[in-house]
N, C-alpha and C positions, 0 to 999 in steps of 0.2 A: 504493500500500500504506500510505505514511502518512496520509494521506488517509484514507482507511477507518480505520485506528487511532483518529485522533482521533476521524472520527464516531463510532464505535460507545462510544468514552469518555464520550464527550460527552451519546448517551442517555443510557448508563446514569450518568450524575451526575445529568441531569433526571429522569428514574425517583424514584431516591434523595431529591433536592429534593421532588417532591409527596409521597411516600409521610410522608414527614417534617410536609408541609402540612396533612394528616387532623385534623380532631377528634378528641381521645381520645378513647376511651369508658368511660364510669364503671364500673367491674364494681358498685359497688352500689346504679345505677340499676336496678329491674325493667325489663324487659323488657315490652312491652304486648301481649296477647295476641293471635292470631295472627289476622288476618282472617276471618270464616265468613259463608258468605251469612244473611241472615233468616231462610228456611226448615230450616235447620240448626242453629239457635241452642238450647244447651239451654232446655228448660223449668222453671221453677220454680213450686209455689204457693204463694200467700200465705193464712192461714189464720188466726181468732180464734174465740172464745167463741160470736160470729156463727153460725158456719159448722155443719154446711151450710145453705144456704139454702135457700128452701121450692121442691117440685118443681116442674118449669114445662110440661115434655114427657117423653113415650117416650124411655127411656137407662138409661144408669146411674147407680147412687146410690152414693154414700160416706159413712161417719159416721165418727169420732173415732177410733172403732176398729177398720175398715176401708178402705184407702184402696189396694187392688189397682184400684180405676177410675182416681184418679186416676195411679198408674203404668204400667196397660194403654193410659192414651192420652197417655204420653211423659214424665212428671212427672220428672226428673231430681234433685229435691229440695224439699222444704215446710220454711218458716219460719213458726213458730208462735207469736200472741203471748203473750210473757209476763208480762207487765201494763202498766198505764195511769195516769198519775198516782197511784200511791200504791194502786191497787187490782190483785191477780194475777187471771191466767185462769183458768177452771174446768178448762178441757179440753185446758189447752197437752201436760201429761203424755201423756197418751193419743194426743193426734194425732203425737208425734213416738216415742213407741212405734212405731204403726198404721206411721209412714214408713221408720221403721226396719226394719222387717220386711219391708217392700216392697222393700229397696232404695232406698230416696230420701234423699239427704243433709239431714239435718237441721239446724233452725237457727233462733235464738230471736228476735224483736223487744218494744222497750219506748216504748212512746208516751211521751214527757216531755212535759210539761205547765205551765202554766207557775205554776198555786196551790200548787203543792209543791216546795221545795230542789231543783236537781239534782241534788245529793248523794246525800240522803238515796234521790231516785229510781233512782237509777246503783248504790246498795246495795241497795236489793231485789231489782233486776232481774239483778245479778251472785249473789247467795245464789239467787236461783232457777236460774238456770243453772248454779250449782253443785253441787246439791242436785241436778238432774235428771241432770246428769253423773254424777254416783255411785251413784246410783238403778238401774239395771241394768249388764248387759255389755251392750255396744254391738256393730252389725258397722260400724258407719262410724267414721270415724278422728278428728274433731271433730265439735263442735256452733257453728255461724257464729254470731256477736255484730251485734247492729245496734240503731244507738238510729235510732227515730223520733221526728222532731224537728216538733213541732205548727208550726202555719202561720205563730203568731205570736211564735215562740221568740226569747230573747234573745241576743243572741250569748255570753253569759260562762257562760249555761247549755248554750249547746251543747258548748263546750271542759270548759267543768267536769265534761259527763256524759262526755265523752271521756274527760278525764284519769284519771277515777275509775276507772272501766272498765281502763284499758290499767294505771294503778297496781297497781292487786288482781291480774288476769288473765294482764298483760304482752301484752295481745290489743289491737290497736287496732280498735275497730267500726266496722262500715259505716254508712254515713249515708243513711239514708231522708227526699227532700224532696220536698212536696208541689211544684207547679208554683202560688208563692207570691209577690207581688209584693212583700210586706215582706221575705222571707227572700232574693230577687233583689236588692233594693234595699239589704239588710245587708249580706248577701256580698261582692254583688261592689264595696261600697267601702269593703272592710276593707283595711289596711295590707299588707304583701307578705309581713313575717312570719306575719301570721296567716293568709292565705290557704295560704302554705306549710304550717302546721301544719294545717287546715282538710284540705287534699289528701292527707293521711297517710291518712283516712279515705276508702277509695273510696265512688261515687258511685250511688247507687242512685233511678232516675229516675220520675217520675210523669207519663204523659201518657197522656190514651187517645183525644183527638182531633185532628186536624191540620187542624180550623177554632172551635176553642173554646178557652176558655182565656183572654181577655181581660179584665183589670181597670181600670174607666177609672180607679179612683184611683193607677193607676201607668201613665200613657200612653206613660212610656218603653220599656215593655216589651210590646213587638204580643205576638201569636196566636203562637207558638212555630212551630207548624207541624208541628216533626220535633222525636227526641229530641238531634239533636246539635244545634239550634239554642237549645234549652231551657239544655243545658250551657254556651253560650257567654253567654248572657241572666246565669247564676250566675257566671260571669269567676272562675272559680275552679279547675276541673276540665279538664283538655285532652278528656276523654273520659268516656262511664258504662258503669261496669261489673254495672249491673241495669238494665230496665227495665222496671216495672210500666206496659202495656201496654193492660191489663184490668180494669176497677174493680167495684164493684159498690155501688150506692147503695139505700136506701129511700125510694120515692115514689109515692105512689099505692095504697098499698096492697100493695104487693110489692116484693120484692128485683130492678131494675133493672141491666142491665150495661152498661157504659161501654166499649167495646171500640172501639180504635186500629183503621182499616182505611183504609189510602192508599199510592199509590207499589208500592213492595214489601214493604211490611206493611200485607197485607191476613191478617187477623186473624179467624175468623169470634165469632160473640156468643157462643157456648158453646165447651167444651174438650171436643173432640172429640166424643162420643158421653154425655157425661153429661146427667144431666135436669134441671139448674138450672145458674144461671151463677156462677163460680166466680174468685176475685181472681188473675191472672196475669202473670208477666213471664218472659223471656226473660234469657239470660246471656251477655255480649257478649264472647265465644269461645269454644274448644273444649269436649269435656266432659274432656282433660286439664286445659286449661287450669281450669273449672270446682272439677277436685278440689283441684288446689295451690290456688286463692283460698277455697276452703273453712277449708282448714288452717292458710293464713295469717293469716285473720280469725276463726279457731275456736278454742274452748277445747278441749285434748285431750278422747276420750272412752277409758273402760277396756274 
């Protein structure tokens, strides 16, 4: 009988002992969202002054001021851009109208460039998203903030279109990076502080093939392959929380698509049933999860 007393004392101190051994956990670390297969992944489109492109086959069409095709074949949200170096869009207004009506979370991008201040770029691109936000009643709950950051961007401009941004808004924006060997080779041999301020900004990813992509003027960095291998190339990001999957270039005389198709993301050339090819990425978990990253990175809408 004493014998048994001590054992059983004796677990439960070792019980006690490990529980005590855990890592804490930070309550105001986020949480990363939840695992979701490929084929489950919301859909986003990506949209400019471009758009639409010219017809290519039998489908459907969408313009500026119609975009039920794009939500009849899964579009969970469109990000519209709002200008480019120093110059706005014609038809950002109307296509986040069109998605708004549809149902599709809306949400604005700004190409920074590098002949123009980022400041001064980070202030247009915030009074437009301003100005669009007070522009109607809305039925979505924000509008997402994202600076696109050109291939050859400097690093004091990327922070500076940041700070700008998150100073005016209190919004910190998403970071759109091309699959860039200068902007590889900037990143990821920035200092620890800055890579930490760097990752405040989720990650919003650019591949569409997983045998292209090679720059020999940076041979440290092979063919990516995949988007997580892309992420680790940037040594900055543990993970992306977009990824433009889907491109669309001009060559030859017509609007060309760039479309990712390997492994488990096989991807086909067009979006679903429409008649031209259309810029696309996917959102790396749920469509819960999807709304709270909306709101997090979004200016309110009324």
């Amino acid at each position: 009988m004493i014998r048994r007393s001590f054992l059983i004392l004796s677990l439960a101190a070792l019980a006690l002992t490990l529980s005590q051994c855990r890592t804490p956990v930070d309550p105001a670390t986020p949480s990363s969202p939840a695992a979701v297969a490929p084929g489950q992944m919301p859909q986003i489109i990506n949209v400019s002054a471009y758009d639409p492109k010219e017809k290519q086959r039998e489908g459907r069409a969408f313009t500026e001021h119609d975009l039920s095709a794009l939500s009849a074949n899964g579009s969970a949200a469109l990000i519209a851009r709002a200008g480019k170096g120093g110059n706005l869009d014609t038809k950002c207004a109307n296509f986040l109208t069109a998605a708004d009506r549809t149902g599709m979370l809306p949400g604005v991008y700004y190409r920074l460039q590098n002949h123009l201040d980022a400041v001064v770029q980070a202030d247009q691109f915030i009074d437009r998203a301003l100005a669009l936000a007070r522009s109607r009643d809305w039925t979505a709950p924000s509008l997402l903030l994202v600076g696109d950051f050109d291939a050859q961007s400097r690093m004091s401009d990327i922070l500076r279109f940041m700070d700008r941004v998150e100073s005016r808004t209190g919004v910190v924006p998403v970071a759109y990076l091309e699959n860039s060997g200068h902007l590889k080779l900037l990143l990821s041999g920035a200092d620890e502080a800055t890579k930490a301020k760097l990752r405040r900004m989720p990650y919003w990813i650019a591949l569409y093939s997983h045998d292209k992509g090679y720059d020999p003027k940076y041979p440290q960095f092979p063919i990516p392959g995949h988007p997580d291998v892309l992420a680790k190339q940037y040594n900055v990001w543990p993970d992306w929380a977009i990824w433009q999957y889907g491109g669309v270039e001009w060559s030859g005389g017509r609007s060309q698509a760039k479309v990712y198709s390997h492994g488990a993301h096989r991807y086909p050339a067009y979006f679903g049933d429409l008649d031209r090819p259309v810029e696309r990425n996917v959102f790396n978990g749920s469509r819960a999860d999807l709304q709270a990253f909306w709101q997090k990175h979004g200016v309110p809408l009324p």
